[in-house]
C-alpha positions in Angstrom: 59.0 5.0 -19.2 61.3 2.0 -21.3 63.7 3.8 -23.4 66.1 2.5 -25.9 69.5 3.3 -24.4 71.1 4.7 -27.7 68.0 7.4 -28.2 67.8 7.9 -23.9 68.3 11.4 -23.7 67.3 12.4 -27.9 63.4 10.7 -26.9 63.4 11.9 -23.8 63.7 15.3 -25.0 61.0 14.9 -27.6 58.8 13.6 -24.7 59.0 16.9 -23.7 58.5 18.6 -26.7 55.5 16.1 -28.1 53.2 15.6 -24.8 51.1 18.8 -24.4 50.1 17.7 -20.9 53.5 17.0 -19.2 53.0 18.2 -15.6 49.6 16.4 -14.7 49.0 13.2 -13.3 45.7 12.7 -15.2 43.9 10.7 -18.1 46.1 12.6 -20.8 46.5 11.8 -24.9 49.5 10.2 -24.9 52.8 9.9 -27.5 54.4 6.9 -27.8 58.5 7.3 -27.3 60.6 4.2 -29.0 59.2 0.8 -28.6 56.2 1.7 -26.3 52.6 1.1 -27.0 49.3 1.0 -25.2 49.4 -2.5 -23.9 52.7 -1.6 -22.0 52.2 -1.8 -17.7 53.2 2.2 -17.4 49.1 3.1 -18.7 46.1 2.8 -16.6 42.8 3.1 -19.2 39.7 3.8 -17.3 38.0 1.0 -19.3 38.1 -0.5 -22.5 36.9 2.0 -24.6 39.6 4.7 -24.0 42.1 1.5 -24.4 40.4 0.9 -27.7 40.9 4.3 -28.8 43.9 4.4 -27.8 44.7 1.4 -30.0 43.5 2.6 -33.0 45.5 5.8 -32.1 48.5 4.1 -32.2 48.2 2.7 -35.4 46.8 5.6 -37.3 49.8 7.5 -36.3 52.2 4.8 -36.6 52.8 4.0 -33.5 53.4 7.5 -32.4 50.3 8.7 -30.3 47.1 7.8 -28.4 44.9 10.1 -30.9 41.8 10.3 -28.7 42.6 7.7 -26.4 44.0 8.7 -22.7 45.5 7.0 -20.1 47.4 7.7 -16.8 51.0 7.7 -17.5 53.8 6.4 -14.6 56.3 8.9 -15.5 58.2 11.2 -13.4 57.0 14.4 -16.0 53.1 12.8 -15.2 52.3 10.5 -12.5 55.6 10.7 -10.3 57.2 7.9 -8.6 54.8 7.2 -5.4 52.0 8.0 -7.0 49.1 5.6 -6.2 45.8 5.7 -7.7 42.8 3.5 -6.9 41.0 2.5 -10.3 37.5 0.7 -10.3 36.4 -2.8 -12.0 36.8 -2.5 -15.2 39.9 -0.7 -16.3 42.2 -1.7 -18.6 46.2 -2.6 -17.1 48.6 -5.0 -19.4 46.1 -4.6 -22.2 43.1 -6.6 -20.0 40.4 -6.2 -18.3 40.8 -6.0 -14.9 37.2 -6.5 -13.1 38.1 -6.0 -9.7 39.1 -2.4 -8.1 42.6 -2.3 -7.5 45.2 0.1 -6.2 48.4 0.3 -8.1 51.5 2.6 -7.4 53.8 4.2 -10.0 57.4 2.9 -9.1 60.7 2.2 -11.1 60.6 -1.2 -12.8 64.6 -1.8 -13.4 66.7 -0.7 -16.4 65.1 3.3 -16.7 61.5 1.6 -16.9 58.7 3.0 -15.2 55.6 1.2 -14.5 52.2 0.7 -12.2 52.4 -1.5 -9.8 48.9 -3.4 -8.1 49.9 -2.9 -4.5 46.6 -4.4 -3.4 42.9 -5.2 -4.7 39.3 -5.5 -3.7 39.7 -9.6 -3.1 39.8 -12.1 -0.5 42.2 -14.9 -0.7 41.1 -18.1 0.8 43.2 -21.3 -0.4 43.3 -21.6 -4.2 40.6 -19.4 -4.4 40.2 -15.7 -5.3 37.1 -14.1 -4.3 36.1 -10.3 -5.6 34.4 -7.8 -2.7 30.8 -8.4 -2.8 30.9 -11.9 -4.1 30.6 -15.7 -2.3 32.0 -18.6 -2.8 29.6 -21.2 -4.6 30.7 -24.2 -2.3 28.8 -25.5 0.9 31.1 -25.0 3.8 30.9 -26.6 7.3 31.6 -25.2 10.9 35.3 -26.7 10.3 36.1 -25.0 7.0 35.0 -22.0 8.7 37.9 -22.1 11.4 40.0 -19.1 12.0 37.3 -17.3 10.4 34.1 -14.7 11.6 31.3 -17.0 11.8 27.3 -15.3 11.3 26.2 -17.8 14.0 27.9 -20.8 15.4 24.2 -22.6 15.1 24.6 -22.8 11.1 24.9 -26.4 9.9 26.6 -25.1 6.3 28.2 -21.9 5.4 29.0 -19.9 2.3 32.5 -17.4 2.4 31.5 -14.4 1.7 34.4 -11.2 0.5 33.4 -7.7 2.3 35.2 -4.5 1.7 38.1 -4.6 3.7 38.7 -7.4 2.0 37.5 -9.0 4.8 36.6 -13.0 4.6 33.1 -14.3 6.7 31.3 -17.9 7.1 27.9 -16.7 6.5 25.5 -19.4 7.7 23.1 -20.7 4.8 21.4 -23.3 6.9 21.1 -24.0 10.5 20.3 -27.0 13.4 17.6 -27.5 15.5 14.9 -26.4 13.3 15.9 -22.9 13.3 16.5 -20.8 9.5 19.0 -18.4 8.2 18.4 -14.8 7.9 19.5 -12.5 5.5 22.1 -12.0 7.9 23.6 -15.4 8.3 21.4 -15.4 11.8 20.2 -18.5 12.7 16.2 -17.4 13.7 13.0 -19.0 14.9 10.9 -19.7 11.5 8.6 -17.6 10.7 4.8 -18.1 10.8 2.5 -17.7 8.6 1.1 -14.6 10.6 4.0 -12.9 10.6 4.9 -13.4 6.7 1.3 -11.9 6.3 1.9 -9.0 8.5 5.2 -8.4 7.0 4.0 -8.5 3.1 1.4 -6.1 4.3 1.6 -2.5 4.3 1.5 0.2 6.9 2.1 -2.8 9.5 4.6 -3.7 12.6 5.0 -7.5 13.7 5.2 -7.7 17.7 7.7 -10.2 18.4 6.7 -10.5 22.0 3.3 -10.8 21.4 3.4 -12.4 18.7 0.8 -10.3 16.9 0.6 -8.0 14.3 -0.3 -4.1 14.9 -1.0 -1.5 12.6 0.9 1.7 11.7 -1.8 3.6 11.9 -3.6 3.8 15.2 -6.8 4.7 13.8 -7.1 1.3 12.2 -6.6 -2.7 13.4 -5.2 -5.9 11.9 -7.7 -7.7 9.9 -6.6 -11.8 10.0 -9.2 -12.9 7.4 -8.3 -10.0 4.9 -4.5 -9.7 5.5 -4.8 -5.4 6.1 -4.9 -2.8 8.3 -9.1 -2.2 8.5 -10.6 1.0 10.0 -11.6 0.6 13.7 -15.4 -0.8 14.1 -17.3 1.5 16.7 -16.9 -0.2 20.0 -18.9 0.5 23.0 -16.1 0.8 25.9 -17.3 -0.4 29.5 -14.8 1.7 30.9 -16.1 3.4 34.2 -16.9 6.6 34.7 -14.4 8.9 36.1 -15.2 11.3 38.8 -16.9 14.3 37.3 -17.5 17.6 37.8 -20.9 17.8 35.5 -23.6 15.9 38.3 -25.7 14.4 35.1 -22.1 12.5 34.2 -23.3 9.3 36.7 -23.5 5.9 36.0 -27.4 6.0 35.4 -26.5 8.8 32.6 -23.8 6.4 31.1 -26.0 3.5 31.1 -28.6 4.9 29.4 -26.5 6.6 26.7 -25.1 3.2 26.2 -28.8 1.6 25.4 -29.7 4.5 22.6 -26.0 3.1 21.5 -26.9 0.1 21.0 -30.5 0.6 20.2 -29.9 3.3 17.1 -26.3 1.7 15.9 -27.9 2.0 12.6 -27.7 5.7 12.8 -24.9 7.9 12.1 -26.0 11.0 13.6 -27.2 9.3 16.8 -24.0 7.2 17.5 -21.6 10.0 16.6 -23.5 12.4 19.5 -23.7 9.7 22.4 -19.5 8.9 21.6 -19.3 12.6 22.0 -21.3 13.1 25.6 -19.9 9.6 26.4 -16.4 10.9 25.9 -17.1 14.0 27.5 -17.8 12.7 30.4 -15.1 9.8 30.7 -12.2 12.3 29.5 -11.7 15.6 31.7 -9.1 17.2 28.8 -12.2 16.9 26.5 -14.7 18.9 29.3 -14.0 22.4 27.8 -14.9 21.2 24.0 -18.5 20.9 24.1 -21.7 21.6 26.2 -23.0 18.5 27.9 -26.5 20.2 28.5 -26.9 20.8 24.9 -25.6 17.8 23.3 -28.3 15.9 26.0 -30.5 18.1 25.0 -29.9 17.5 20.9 -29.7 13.9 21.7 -33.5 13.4 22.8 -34.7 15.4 19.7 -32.9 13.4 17.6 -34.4 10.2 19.2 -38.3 12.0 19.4 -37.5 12.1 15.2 -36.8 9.0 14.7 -39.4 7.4 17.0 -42.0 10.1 15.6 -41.1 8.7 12.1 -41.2 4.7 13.2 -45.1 5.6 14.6 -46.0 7.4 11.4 -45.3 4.7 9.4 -47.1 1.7 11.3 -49.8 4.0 11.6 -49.9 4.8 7.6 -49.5 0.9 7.5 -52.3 0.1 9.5 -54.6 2.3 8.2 -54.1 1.0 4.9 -54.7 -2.5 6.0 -57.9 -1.8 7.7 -59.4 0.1 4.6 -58.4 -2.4 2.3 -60.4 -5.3 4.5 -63.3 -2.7 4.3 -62.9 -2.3 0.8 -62.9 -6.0 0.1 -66.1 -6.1 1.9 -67.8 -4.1 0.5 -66.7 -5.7 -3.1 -67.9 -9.0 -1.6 -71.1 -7.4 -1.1 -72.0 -6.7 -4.6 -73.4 -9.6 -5.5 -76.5 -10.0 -7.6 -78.4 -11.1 -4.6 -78.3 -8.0 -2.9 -78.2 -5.4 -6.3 -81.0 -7.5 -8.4 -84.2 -8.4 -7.5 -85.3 -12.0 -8.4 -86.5 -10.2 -12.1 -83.3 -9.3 -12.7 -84.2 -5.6 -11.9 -82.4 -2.8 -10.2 -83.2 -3.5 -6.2 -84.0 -0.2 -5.2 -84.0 -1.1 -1.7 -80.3 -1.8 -1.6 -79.1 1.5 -3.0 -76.2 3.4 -1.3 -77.3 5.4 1.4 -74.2 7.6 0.9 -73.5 9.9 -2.1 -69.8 9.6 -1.6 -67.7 6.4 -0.4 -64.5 8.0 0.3 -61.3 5.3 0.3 -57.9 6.6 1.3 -54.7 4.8 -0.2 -51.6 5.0 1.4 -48.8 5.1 -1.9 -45.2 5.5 -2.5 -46.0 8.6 -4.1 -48.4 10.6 -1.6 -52.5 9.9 -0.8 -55.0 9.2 -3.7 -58.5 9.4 -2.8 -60.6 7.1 -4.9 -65.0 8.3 -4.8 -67.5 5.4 -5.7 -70.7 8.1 -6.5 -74.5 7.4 -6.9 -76.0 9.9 -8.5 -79.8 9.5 -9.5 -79.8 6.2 -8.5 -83.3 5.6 -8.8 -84.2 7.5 -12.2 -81.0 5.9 -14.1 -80.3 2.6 -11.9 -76.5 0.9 -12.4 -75.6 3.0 -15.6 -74.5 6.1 -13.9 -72.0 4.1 -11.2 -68.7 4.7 -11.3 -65.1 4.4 -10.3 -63.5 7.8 -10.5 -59.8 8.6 -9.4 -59.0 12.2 -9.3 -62.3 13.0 -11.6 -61.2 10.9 -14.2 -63.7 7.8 -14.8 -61.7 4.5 -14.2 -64.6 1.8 -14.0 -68.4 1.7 -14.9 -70.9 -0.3 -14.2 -70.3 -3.6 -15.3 -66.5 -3.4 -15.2 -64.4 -5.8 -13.0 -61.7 -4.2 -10.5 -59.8 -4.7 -7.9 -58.4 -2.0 -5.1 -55.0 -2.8 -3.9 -52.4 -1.4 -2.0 -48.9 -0.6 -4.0 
């Protein structure tokens, strides 16, 4: 520390005395001895605010301490001669803010002074210019500027200097020749295609670079072009052949047939799901001791008697329905006053229903209705006592227009 010659010994003394933390080379309170004060080169703040306080310290006191202000002190009582301590961007030396990390060393300044020294900082020098760790130089270099230097790639057409931690000074190529771009990396690369950005911006995904193709993560799915994702796998009917087996119905006529119901029922689940299951049983000998190829054939067939059972039911319900609603049409188009009236007008006995019941079955969404046309006393009562009846209830008379349909 500066001491006034005269009051050397008398302040060095109360130095003693005043500083509760003599002994430690740390961030202490401080106490100013003659003319010293917190902008003086023996104090390192950690940043402006403990300088700050340190200031106000100062004069509050008048002039005597830090109050709650600390700093590291080159002193032989606190930070010895020797000392070196590394402080980071933004600490406080000379009363400014230094924003670069520097090193300094405590060492004896001439005439009983103490005071840090910077023995070296996180820059790189390169001409005029000083250039912090981490930070480029905002000018477009060329190959030649670069000389004596570590180039990215010696295909870069301009350059910017970059400062790593070292320090350590590189060209770092910002554009490049022959059509080629510059990586993140200063690497002069093949462009990219538009592929390959939309494999990259996608997730769960791996560009080939041999290839040249995009692959997914996750095997279970593929790359989908059109949507830019990984899609789940379609079901695919592999033409692999048939390895040698020890099951006798595992032979090719087996695997082509299962391969027709494939193809033939690839609109149901159940179906497809069994045949990928024989089909795999008998293509994959580690999968032989998993499942019962008797069995599973033997599921498969019922499976395909169901659904063929339920196919017939239906064009038989259909054409049933179609034939009894030509016969029912018929029959309306018989009913004309030619055949039920007589030339009088009169009820033409001749022409009654010879049945007591006409019995029409509907096929509906909901089940069968069964719709009676019934004579009763015909010749005592004539048309009057016709009707329509569904399910007992009366739906048309005599007289009424209706037509039977199929819904």
């Amino acid at each position: 520390m500066r001491k006034l010659a005269v009051f050397s010994i008398f302040l060095v003394v109360l130095g003693f005395i005043s500083n509760a933390n003599a002994g430690t080379c740390g961030p202490n309170a401080i106490t100013y001895i003659g003319n010293q004060s917190p902008t003086d080169n023996e104090f390192l703040y950690v940043n402006k605010t403990e300088f700050d306080k340190s200031e106000a310290g100062y004069l509050n006191t008048g002039k005597y301490g830090s109050g709650d202000g600390k700093a590291w002190e080159c002193d032989d009582e606190f930070c010895p001669y020797g000392k070196t301590l590394e402080m980071n961007a933004g600490h406080v030396f000379n009363g400014q803010v230094i924003n670069i990390k520097t090193k300094y060393t405590c060492a004896e300044c001439g005439f009983g002074s103490d005071c840090w020294i910077p023995v070296s900082q996180d820059v790189c020098k390169y001409r005029n210019y000083t250039i912090p760790v981490g930070k480029a130089l905002n000018k477009n270099m060329t190959i030649i500027d670069c000389s004596g230097l570590d180039i990215t790639d010696t295909s870069g057409e301009s350059f910017e200097l970059i400062c790593r931690s070292g320090p350590h000074l590189i060209c770092k190529a910002k554009t490049c020749k022959n059509g080629l771009v510059a990586d993140n990396a200063g690497k002069c690369v093949v462009a990219k295609t538009e592929a390959q950005n939309n494999c990259e911006n996608a997730n769960g995904t791996i560009w080939d670079k041999d290839k040249k193709e995009c692959k997914c993560s996750d095997k279970s799915k593929i790359w989908n072009a059109a949507k830019k994702q990984c899609i789940n796998k379609p079901i695919v009917i592999v033409n692999s052949p048939v390895k040698k087996s020890k099951v006798s119905e595992c032979d090719e006529l087996t695997i082509n047939w299962l391969r027709e119901v494939q193809l033939k029922y690839s609109d149901d689940e159940e179906i497809i799901k069994l045949v990928q299951e024989i089909i795999d049983y008998c293509t994959n000998d580690d999968n032989r001791s998993q499942m019962n190829f008797d069995n599973n054939i033997t599921k498969l067939k019922i499976l395909i008697d169901i659904r063929l059972k339920k196919s017939q039911a239906v064009i038989n319900s259909e054409n049933t329905i179609k034939s009894l609603t030509i016969s029912i049409k018929e029959m309306q188009s018989g009913m004309g006053i030619s055949v039920w009236k007589d030339k009088e007008g009169e009820f033409n006995k001749s022409r009654l229903v010879s049945d007591s019941v006409a019995g029409v079955v509907l096929g509906t969404a909901g089940g069968l209705i069964t719709s009676s046309v019934i004579k009763k006393n015909q010749e005592e009562n004539g048309f009057e006592d016709i009707s329509c009846t569904v399910g007992g209830q009366v739906v048309a008379g005599w007289g009424d227009e209706f037509t039977v349909g199929v819904r």
